[in-house]
C-alpha positions as CSV (number, residue, x, y, z in Angstrom):
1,X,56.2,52.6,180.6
2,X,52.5,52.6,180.3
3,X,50.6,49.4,180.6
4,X,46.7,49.9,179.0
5,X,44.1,47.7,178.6
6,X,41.4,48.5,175.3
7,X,39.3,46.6,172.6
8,X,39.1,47.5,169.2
9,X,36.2,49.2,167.7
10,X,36.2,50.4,163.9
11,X,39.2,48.8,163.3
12,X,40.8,50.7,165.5
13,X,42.6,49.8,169.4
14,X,40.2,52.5,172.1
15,X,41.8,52.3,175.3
16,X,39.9,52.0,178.7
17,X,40.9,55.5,180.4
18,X,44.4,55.4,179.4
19,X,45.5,58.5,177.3
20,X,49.2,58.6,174.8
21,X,50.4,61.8,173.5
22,X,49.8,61.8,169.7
23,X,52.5,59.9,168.1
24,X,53.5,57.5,171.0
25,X,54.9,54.4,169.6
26,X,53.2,51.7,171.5
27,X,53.2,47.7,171.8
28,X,50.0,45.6,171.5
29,X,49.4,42.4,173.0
30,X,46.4,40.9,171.6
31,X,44.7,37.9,173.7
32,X,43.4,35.1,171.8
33,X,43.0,31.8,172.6
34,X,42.3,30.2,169.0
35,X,46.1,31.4,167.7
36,X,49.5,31.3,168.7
37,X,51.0,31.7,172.2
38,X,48.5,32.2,175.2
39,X,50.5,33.5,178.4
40,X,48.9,33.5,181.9
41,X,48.9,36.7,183.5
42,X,52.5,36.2,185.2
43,X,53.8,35.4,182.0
44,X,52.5,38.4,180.4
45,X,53.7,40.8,183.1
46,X,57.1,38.9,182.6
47,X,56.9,39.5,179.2
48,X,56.3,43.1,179.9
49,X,59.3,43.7,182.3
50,X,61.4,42.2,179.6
51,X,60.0,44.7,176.8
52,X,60.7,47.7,179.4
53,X,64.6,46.4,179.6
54,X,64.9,46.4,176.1
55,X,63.3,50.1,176.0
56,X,65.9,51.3,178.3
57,X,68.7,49.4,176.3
58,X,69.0,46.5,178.8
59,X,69.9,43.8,176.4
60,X,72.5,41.2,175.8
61,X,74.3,40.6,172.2
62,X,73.1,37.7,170.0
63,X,77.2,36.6,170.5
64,X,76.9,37.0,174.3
65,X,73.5,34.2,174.3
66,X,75.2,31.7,172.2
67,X,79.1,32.2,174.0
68,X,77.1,31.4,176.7
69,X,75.2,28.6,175.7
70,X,78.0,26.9,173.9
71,X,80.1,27.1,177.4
72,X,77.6,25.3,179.1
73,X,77.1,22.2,176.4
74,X,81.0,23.0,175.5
């Protein structure tokens, strides 16, 4: 996993010396403080780790999360 910063120019994202073969499939992580969720930089790096365990098939089932849940307020 890659982790770039950029801005976007033309409509387009240009990354600050990072370089993806053509046709990488990428994530984007826009920061804006007027709309939705802002994350502080921990948070983000969290959120990153957690998007590179899903890449590598890390995950637990929907079933597993709410087994789980319902055990604890069961």
């Amino acid at each position: 996993m890659k982790i770039a910063t950029g801005k976007v120019v033309g409509g387009k994202v240009v990354l600050d010396g990072a370089t993806f073969e053509e046709g990488a499939s990428v994530t984007v992580l826009a920061r804006d403080e007027d709309e939705g969720v802002t994350l502080t930089p921990e948070e983000e790096a969290e959120l990153l780790l957690a998007i590179a365990e899903t890449d590598r098939g890390e995950t637990v089932s929907a079933e597993e999360v709410l087994a789980k849940l319902a055990r604890r307020h069961g």
